[in-house]
N, C-alpha and C positions, 0 to 999 in steps of 0.2 A: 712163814708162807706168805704172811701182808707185803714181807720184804721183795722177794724174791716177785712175785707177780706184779707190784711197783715198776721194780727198776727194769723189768722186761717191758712194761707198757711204755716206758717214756723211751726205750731206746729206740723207737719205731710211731709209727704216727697210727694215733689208737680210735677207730672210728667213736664216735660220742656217746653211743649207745651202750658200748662196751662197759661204759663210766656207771651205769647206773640199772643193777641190778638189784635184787632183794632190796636192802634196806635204802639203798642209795638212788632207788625210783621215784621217790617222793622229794619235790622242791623243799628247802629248807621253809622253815613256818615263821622264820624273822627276817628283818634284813642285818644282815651281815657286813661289817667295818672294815676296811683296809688301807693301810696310810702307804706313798709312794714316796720316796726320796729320792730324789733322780739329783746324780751330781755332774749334771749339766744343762745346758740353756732351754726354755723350749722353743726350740727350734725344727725343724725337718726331720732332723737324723732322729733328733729325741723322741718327736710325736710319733715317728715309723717304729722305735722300737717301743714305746706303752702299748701302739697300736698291736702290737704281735703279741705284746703280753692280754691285754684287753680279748682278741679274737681266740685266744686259746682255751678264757677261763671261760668265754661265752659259749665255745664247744662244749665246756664240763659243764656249762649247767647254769653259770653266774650270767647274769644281765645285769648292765649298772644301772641301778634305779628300780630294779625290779626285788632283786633279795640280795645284790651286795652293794656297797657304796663305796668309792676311792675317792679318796682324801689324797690330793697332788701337792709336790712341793720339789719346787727347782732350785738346785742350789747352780752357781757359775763359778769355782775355782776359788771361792772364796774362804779361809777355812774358819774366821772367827762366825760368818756367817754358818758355816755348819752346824757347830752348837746351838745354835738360836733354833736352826729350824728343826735339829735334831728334839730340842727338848717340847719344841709346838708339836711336832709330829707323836710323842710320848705322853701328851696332856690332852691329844685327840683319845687315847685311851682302844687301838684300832686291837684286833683281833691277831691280826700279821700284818706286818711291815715289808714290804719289798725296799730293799737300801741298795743302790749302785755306790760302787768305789770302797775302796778301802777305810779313809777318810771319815766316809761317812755312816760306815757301820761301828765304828770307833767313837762316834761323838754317840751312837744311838745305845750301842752297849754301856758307856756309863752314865745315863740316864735311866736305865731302863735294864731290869737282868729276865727279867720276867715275860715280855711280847715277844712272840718269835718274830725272827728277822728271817726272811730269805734274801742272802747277799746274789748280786752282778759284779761281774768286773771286777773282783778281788783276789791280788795275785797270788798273795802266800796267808791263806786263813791261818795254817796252823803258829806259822811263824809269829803273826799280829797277834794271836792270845784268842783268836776267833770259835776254835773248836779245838779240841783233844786229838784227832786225828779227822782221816779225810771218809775212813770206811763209817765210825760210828762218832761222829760229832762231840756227842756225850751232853750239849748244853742247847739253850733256846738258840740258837743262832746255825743254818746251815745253809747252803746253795750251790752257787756255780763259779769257777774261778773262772781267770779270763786268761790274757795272754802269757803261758805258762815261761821262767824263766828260760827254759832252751832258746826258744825266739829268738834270744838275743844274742845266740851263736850262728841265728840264722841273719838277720839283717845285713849283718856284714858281710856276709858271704853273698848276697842278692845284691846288693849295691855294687860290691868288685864287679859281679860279672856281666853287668849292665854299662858301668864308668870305671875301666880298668884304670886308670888313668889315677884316680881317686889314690890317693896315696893316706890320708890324714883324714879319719873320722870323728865327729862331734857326737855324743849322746848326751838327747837335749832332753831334762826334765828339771821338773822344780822337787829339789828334796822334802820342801815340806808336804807339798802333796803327794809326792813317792815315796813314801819308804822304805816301798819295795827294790827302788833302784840300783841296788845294791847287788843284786841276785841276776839281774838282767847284765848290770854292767862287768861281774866276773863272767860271763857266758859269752860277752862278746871279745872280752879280752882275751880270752882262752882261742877263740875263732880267727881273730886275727893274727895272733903266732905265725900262723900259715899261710898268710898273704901277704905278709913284710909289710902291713899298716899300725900307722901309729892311731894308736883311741886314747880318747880322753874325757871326762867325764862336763857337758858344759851346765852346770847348773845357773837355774834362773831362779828370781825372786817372784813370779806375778807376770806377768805380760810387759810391763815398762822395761824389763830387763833381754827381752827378745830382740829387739833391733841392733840392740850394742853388741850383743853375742853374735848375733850370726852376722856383721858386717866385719867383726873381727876374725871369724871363722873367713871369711872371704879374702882378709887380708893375706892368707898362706895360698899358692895357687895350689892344686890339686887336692881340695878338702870337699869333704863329704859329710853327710849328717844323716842320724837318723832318731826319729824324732820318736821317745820314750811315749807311749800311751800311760796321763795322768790328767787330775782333771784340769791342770793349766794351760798343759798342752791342747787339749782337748779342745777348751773354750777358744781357746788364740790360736786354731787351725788357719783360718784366714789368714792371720799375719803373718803365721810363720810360711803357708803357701806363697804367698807374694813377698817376703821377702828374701825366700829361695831364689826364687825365680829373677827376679829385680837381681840378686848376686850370683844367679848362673850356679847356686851352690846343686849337685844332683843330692835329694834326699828320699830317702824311704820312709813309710809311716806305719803304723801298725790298722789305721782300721780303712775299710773299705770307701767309706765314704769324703775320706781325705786324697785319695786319690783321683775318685769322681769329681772333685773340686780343683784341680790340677796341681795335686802333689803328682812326683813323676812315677812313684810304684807303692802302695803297699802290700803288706803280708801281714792277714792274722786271724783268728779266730773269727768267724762269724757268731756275731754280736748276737741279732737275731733269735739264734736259736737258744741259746741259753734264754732270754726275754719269754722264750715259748717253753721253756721247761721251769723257767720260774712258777710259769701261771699254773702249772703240775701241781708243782711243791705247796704253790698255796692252796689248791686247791684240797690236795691229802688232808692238811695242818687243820683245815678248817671243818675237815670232816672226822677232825679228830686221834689226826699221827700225830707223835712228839718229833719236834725238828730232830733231836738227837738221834734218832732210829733211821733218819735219811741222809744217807749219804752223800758227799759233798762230790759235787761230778765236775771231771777236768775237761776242757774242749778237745772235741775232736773230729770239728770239721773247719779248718785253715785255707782262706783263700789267697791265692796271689793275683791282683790289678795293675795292669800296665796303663799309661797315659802315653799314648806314643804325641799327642801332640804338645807334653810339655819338655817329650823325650827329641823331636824337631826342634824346638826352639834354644835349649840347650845342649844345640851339635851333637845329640849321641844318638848312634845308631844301635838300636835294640838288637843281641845278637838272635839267629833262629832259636839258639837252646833256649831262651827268655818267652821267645814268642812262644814257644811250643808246652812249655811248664805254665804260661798266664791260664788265669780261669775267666779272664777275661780283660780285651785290650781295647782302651779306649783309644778311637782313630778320629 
């Protein structure tokens, strides 16, 4: 029954009140520990999404500084640095862990079997060793996955029909921080069958290796990219925006805020909200649910961002079908 009235609560936005009946009316009588692992900069995008996780758990109840405290820690693509701050983050000794990335729940599970983790952004838990399945977790570690492998039968097919032209597509990630790349990258191969493009897989090492790759991608005319959501990617958004644009290459992105920035489209998961059903899961956990009994929830609200002024600068004209499917067009 705890299950069942759970996952109907989060499916819908649950007035605060609703949170705290019989025993759950009374503020906790200590303050309460939570360590954050964010595997990327802080930056904008970053502080926008804590802040949705922060304003969700303050609906349930928590106040920072009042009866819970977060313990912050920014990791930037680095992965020897993940370890390090995986295992600070495990010697804070928090109650639960919110960990974004794959990567990063990876360095924190073998440090630690025992704090629950609620994951962000992790593509295939089951596959990394993350949880037994997606309905009953089975272990301290559950959450939210992010941009599910289909996606990447979807990219290609968004990019044709914006730069038909596009004949030859790059999918740009760093394997060591993807390991999931693998799963994306049969899903666009499969996609493309159907539009007589050639894909190929352009792995990088780190940031240093982003300029050589896409000025080589530039060297075939009619090439196209689109750029894997990892944390390297992720950090070197800028670079690889501008040196899109500098080589006229048309690229798709996966998160919203990379096209705000003028990449010319992406599609994907809204970030956001999972950040706001994190602040859920910890909120349960802390009121005494075992992660294993919550279920591991897939997205399923996907946005599409047009940039028509990076979509002007590189001659292409957005067709109506494009305008008409954007959730929203940057002019």
């Amino acid at each position: 029954m705890r299950r069942r009235e759970f996952i109907a609560g989060l499916g819908g936005v649950v007035a605060p009140a609703l949170w705290f009946t019989g025993a759950h009316a009374q503020q906790p009588e200590r303050m309460r520990r939570i360590a954050i692992l964010m595997l990327r900069q802080d930056a904008p995008e970053g502080r926008r999404l804590v802040m949705e996780f922060r304003r969700r758990l303050e609906a349930l109840g928590w106040a920072h500084g009042r009866n819970i405290w977060a313990d912050y820690r920014w990791v930037v693509g680095e992965i020897d640095r993940v370890g390090d701050a995986a295992k600070e983050t495990v010697e804070q000794r928090p109650e639960v862990i919110l960990a974004e990335g794959t990567v990063t729940v990876a360095a924190l599970s073998r440090e630690s079997g025992a704090i629950p983790i609620v994951f962000i952004n992790v593509s295939d838990p089951i596959g990394s060793g993350f949880v037994d399945s997606l309905t009953r977790p089975g272990r301290m570690i559950t959450g939210f996955t992010s941009n599910e492998p289909t996606l990447g039968g979807k990219w290609p097919e968004l990019l044709n029909e914006i730069a038909p032209n596009v004949r030859r597509i790059g999918l740009l990630f760093d394997p060591d921080t993807a390991p999931y790349a693998e799963l994306f990258l049969r899903q666009a191969e499969a996609s493309v069958r159907t539009l007589a493009i050639e894909l190929f897989a352009a792995r990088i090492h780190g940031r240093t290796e982003i300029e050589r790759t896409m000025a080589a991608l530039a060297s075939d005319s009619g090439s196209g990219l689109i750029v894997l959501p990892d944390p390297t990617t992720n950090s070197a958004s800028d670079l690889i925006i501008e040196s899109a644009a500098r080589h006229r290459i048309p690229a798709i992105y996966a998160w919203e805020f990379e096209a705000v920035a003028g990449g010319l489209m992406s599609y994907g998961m809204d970030l956001a909200e999972s950040f706001r059903g994190a602040a859920v899961y910890v909120d349960r956990i802390l009121r005494g649910y075992m992660p294993a009994d919550l279920p591991v929830q897939a997205p399923t609200k996907f946005k599409l961002v047009l940039n028509l002024r990076t979509a002007k600068a590189l001659g292409i004209e957005a067709p109506t079908s494009t305008l008409l499917r954007a959730d929203e067009v940057i002019e």
